[in-house]
VOBAZA-894951 format. One record per atom (N, C-alpha, C, O): residue in three letters; atom name; x, y, z. Coordinates in steps of 0.05 Angstrom, whole numbers. Layout:
N
REC     r    a       c1       c2       c3
REC   ala   CA        X        Y        Z
...
! end
This chain:
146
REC     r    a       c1       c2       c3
REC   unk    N     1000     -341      548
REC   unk   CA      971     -341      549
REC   unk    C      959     -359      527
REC   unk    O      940     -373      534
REC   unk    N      968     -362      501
REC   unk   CA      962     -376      482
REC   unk    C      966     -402      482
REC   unk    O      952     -415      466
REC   unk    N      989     -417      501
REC   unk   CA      989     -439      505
REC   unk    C      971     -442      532
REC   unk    O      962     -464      538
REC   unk    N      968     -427      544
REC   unk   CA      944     -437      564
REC   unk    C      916     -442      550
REC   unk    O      902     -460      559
REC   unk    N      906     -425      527
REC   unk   CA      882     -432      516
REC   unk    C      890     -453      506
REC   unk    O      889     -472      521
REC   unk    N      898     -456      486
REC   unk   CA      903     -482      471
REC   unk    C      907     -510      492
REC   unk    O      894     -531      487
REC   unk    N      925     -509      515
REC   unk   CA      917     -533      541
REC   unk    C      891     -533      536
REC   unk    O      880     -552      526
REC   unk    N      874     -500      547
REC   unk   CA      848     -515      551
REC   unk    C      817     -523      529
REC   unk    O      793     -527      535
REC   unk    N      829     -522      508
REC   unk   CA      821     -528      479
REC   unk    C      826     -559      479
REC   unk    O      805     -572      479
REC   unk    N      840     -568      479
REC   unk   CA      850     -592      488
REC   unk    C      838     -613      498
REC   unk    O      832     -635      489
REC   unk    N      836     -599      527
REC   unk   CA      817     -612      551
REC   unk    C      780     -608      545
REC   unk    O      762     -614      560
REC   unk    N      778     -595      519
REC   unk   CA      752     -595      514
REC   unk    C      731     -574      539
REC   unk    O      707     -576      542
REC   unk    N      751     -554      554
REC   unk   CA      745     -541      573
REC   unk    C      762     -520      579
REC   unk    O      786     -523      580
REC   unk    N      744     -490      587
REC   unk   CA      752     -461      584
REC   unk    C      747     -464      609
REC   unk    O      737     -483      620
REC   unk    N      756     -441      620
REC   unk   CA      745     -427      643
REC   unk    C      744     -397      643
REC   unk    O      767     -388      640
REC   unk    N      732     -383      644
REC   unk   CA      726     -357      640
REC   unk    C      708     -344      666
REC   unk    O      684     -339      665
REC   unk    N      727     -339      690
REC   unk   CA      722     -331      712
REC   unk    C      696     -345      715
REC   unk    O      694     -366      703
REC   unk    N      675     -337      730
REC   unk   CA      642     -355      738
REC   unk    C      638     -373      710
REC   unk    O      629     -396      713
REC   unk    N      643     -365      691
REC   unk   CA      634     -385      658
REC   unk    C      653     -411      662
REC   unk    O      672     -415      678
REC   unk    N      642     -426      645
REC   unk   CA      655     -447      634
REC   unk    C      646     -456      609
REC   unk    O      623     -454      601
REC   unk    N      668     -467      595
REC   unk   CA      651     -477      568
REC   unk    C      660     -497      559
REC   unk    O      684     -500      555
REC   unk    N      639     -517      554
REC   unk   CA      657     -538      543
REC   unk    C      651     -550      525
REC   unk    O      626     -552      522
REC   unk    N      669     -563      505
REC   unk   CA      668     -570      480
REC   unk    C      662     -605      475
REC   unk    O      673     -622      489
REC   unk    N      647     -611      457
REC   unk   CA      644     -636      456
REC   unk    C      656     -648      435
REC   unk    O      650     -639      413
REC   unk    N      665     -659      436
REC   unk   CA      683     -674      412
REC   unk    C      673     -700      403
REC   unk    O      685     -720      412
REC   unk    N      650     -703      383
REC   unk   CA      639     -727      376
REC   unk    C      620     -733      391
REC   unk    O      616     -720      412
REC   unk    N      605     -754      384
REC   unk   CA      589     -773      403
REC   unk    C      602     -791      421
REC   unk    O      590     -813      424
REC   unk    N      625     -789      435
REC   unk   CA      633     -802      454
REC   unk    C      642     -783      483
REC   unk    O      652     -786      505
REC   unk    N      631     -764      468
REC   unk   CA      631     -740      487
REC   unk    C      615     -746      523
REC   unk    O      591     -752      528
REC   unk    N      635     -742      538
REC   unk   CA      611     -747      564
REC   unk    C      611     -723      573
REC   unk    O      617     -724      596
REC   unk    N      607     -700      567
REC   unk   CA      607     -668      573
REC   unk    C      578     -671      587
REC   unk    O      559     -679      575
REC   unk    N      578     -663      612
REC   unk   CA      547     -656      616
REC   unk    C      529     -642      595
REC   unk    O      535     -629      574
REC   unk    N      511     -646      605
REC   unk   CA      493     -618      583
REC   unk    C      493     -625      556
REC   unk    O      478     -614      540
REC   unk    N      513     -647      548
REC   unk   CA      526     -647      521
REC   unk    C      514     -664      495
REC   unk    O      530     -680      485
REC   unk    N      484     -662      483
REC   unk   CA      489     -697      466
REC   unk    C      500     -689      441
REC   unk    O      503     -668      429
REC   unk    N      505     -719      436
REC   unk   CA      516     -722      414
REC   unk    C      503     -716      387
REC   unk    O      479     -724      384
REC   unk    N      512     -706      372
REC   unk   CA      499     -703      336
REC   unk    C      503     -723      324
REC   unk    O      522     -730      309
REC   unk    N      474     -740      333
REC   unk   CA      478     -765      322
REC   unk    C      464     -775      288
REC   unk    O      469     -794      273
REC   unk    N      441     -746      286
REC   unk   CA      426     -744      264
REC   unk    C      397     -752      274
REC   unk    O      378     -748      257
REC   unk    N      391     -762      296
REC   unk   CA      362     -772      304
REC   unk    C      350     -746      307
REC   unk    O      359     -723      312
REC   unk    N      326     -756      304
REC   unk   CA      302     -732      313
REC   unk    C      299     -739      341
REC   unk    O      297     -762      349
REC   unk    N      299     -720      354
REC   unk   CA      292     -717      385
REC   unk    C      253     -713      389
REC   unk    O      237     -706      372
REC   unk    N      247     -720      419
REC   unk   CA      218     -707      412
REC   unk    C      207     -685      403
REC   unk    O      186     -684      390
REC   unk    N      223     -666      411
REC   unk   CA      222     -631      396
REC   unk    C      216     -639      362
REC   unk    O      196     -629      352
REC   unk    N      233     -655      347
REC   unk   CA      227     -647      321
REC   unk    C      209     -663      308
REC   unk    O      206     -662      284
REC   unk    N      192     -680      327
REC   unk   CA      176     -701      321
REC   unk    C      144     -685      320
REC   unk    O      123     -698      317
REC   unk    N      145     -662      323
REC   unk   CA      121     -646      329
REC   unk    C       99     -644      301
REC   unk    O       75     -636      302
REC   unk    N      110     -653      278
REC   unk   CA       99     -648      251
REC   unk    C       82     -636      237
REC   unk    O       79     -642      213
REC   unk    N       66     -612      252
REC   unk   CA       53     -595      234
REC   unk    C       63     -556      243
REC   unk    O       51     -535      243
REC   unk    N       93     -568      250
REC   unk   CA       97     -546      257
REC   unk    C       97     -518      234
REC   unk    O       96     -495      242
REC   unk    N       98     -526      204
REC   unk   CA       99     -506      183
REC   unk    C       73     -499      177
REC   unk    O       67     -476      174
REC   unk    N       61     -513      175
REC   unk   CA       28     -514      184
REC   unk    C       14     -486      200
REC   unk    O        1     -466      194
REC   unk    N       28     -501      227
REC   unk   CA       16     -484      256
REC   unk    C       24     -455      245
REC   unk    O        9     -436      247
REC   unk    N       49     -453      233
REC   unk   CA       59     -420      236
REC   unk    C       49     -408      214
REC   unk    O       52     -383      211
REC   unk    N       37     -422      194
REC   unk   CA       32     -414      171
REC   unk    C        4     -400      182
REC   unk    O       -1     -376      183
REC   unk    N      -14     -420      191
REC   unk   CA      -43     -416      204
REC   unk    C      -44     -379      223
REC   unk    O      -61     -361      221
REC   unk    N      -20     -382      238
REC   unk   CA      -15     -363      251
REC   unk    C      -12     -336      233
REC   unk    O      -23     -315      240
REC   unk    N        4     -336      210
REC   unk   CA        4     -312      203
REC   unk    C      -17     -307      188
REC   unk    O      -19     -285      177
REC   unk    N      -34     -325      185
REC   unk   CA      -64     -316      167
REC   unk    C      -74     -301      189
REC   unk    O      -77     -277      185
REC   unk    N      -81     -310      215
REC   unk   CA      -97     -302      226
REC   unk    C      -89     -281      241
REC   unk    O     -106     -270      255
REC   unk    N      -62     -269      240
REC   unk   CA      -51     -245      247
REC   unk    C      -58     -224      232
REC   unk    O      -65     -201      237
REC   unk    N      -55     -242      206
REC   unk   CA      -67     -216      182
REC   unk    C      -92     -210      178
REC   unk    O      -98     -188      170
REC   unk    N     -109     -231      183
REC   unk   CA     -135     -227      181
REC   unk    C     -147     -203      207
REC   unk    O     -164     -187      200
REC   unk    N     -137     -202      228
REC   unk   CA     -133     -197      251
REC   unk    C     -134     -163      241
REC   unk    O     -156     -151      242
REC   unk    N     -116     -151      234
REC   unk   CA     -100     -138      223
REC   unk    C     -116     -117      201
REC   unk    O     -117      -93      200
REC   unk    N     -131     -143      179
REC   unk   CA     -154     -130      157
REC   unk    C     -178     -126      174
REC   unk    O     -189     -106      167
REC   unk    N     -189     -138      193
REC   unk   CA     -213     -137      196
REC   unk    C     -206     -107      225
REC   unk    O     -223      -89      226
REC   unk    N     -192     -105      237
REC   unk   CA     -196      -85      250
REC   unk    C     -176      -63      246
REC   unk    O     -174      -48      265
REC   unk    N     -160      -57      224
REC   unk   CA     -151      -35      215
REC   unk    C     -143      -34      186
REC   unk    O     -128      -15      182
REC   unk    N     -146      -42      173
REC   unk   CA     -139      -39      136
REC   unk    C     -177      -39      131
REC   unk    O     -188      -17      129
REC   unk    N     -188      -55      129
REC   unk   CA     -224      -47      129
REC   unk    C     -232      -22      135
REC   unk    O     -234       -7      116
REC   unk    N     -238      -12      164
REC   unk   CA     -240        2      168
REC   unk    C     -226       29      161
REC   unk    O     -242       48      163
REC   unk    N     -202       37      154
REC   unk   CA     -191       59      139
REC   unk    C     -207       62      106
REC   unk    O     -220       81       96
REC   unk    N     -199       37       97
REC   unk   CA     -211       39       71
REC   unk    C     -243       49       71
REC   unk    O     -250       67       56
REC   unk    N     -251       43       80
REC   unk   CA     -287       56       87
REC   unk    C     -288       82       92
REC   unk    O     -305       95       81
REC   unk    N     -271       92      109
REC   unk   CA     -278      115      125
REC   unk    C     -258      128       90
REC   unk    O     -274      140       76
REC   unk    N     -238      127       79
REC   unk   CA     -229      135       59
REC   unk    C     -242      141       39
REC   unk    O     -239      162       26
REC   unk    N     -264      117       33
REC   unk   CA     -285      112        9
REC   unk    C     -307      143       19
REC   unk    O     -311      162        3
REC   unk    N     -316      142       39
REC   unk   CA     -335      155       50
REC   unk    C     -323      185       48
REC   unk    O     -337      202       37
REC   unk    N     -289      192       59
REC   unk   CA     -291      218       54
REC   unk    C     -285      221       29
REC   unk    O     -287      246       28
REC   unk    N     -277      212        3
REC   unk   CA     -277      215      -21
REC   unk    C     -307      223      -33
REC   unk    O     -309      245      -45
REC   unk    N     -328      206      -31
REC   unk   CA     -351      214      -41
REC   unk    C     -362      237      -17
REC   unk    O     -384      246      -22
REC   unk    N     -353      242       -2
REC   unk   CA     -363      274       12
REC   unk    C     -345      299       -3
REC   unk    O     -357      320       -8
REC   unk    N     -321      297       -8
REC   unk   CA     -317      311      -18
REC   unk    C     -322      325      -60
REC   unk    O     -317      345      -75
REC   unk    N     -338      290      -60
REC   unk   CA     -345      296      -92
REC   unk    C     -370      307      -90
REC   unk    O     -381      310     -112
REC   unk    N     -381      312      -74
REC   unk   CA     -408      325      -66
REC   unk    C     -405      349      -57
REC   unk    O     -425      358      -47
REC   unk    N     -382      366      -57
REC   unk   CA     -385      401      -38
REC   unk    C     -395      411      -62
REC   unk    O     -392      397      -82
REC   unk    N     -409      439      -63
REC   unk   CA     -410      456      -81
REC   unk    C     -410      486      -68
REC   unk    O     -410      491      -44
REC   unk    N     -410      499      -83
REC   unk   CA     -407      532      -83
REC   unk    C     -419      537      -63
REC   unk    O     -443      535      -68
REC   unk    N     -415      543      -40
REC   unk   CA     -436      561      -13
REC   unk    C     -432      548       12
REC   unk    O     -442      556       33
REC   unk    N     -414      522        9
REC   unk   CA     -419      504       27
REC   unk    C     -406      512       56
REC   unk    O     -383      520       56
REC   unk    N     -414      512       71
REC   unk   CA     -393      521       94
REC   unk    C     -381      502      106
REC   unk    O     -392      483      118
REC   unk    N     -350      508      104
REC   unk   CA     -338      476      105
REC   unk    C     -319      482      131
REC   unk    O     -322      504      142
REC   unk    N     -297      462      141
REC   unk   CA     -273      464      160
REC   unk    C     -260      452      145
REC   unk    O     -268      434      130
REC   unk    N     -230      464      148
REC   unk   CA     -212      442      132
REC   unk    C     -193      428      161
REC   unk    O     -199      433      184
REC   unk    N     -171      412      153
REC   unk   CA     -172      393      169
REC   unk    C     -140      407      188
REC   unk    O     -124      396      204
REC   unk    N     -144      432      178
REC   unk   CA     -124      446      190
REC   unk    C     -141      467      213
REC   unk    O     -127      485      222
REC   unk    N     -160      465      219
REC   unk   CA     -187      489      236
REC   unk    C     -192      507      224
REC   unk    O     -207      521      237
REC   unk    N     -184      519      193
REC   unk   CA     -200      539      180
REC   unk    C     -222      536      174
REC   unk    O     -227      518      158
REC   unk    N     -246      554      185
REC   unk   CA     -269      551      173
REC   unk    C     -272      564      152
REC   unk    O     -252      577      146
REC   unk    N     -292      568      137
REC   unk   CA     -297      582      112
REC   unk    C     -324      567       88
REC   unk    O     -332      544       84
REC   unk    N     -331      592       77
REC   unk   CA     -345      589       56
REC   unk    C     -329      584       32
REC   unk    O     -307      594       29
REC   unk    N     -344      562        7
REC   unk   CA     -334      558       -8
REC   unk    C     -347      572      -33
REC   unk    O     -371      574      -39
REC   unk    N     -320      586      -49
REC   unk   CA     -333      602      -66
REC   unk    C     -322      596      -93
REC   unk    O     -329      613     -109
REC   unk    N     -308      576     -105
REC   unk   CA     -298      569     -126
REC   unk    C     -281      539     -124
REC   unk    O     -264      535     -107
REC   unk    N     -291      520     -145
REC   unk   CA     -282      492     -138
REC   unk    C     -268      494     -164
REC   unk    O     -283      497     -183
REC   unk    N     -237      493     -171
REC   unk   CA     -227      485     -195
REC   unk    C     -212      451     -191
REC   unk    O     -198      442     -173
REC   unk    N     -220      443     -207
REC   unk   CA     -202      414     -200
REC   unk    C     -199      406     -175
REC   unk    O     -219      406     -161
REC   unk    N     -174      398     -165
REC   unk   CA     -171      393     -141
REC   unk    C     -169      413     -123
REC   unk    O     -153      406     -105
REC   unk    N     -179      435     -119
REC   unk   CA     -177      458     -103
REC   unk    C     -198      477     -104
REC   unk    O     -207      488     -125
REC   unk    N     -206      480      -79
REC   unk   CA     -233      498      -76
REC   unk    C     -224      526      -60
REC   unk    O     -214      526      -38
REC   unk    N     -229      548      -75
REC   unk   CA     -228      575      -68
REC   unk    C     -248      578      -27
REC   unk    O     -272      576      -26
REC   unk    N     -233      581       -4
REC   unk   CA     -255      587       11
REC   unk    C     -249      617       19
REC   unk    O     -231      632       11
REC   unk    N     -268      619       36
REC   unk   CA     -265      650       39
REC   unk    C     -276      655       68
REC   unk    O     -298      656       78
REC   unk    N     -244      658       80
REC   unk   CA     -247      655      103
REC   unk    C     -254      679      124
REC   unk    O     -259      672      148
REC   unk    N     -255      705      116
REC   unk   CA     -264      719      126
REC   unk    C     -280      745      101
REC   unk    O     -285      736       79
REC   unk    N     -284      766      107
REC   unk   CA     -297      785       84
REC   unk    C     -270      788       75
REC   unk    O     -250      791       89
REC   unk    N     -272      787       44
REC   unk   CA     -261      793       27
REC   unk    C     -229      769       25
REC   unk    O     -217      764        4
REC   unk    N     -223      759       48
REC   unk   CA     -209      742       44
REC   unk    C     -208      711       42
REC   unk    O     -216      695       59
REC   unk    N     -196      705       13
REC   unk   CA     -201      683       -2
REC   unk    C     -171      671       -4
REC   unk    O     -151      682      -13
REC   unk    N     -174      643        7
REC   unk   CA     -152      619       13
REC   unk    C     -169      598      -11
REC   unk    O     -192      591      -15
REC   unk    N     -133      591      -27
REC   unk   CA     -138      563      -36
REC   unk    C     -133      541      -17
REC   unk    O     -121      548        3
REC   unk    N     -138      517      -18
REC   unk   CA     -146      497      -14
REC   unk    C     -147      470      -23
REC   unk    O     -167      461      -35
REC   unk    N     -124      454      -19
REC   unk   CA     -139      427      -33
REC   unk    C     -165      421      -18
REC   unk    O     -176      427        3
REC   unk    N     -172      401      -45
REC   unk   CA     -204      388      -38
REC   unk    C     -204      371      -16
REC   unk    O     -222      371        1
REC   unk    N     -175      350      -15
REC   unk   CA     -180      328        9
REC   unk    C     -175      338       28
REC   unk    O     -178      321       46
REC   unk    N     -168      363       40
REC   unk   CA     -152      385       63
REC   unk    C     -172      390       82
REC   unk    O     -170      395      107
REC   unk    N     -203      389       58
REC   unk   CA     -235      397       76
REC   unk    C     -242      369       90
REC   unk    O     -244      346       80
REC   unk    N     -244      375      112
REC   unk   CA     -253      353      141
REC   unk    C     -277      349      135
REC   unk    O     -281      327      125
REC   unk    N     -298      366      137
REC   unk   CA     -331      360      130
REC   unk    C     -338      394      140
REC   unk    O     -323      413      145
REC   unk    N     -374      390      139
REC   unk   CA     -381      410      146
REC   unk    C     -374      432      171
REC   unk    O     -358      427      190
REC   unk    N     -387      452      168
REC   unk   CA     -380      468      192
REC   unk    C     -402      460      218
REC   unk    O     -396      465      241
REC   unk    N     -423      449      215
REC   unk   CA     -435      442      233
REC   unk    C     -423      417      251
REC   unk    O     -426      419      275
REC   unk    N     -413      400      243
REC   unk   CA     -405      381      252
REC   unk    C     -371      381      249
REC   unk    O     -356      366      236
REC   unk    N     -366      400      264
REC   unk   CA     -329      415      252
REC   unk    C     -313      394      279
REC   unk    O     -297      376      275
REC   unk    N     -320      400      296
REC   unk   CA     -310      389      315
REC   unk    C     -305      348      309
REC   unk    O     -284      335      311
REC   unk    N     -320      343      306
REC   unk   CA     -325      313      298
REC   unk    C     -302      312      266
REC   unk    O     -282      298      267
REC   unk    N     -307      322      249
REC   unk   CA     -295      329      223
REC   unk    C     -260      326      231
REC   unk    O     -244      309      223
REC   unk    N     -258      344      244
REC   unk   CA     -221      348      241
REC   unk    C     -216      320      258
REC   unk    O     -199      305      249
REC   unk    N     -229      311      282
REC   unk   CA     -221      296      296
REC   unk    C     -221      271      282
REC   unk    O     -203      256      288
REC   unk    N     -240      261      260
REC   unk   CA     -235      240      236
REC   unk    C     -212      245      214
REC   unk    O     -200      228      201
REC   unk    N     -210      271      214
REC   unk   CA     -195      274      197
REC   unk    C     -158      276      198
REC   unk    O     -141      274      180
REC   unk    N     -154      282      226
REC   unk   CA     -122      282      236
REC   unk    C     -127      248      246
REC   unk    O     -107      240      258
REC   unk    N     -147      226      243
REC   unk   CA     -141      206      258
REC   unk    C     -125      197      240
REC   unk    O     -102      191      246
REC   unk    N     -139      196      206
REC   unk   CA     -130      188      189
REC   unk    C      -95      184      179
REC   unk    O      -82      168      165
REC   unk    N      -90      200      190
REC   unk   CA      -56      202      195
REC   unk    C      -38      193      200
REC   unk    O      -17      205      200
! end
């Protein structure tokens, strides 16, 4: 078998059932399909602003990219940060899990709510979606975020 490949190594030609492959040996090669590596530029590489064009392209992918999803997160982020630096004691809030509740103690990052009589859940602060009036709207901004 190994002297049959090597014959057809030789002959600059395989056969591999339906395939064929064939090898060019220099620029004097008459292989169909085949040119030579002669070092010229072909028309393909005569195109000249090709680093240019792709460079252009990934600006505008990225720009693409900031203007309709890194922008917009950051905003809606900015916005629930200063809502949540604004709750105080009484507020009736949803958190972004569907607990509703009154808020009855804000320590640091965590607000005491109190989600039914007598029972009182901590809470992180970023956890609260927005008010209870607008609860429905609230969680649905707030699992988008995710």
């Amino acid at each position: 078998m190994w002297q049959t490949i090597s014959q057809a190594v030789a002959s600059s030609t395989i056969h591999l059932g339906d395939a064929m492959l064939i090898f060019a040996q220099g620029p004097s090669s008459s292989a169909p399909g085949v040119a030579p590596a002669t070092g010229e530029a072909g028309p393909a590489a005569s195109s000249g602003g090709g680093a240019f064009t792709q460079i252009l392209f990934f600006v505008g992918i990225f720009a693409v990219f900031y203007f309709l999803i890194i922008r917009p997160q950051q905003k809606q982020t900015k916005q629930h940060g200063s809502f949540i630096e604004s709750l105080k004691v009484g507020s009736r809030v949803v958190t972004s899990a569907g607990l509703f509740g009154r808020i009855v103690a804000i320590d640091g990052a965590q607000v005491k709510l109190e989600i039914a009589d007598k029972v009182v859940v901590r809470v992180l602060k970023r956890q609260i979606a927005g008010l209870e009036g607008n609860a429905e709207e609230a969680v649905t901004s707030a699992n988008r975020g995710r």
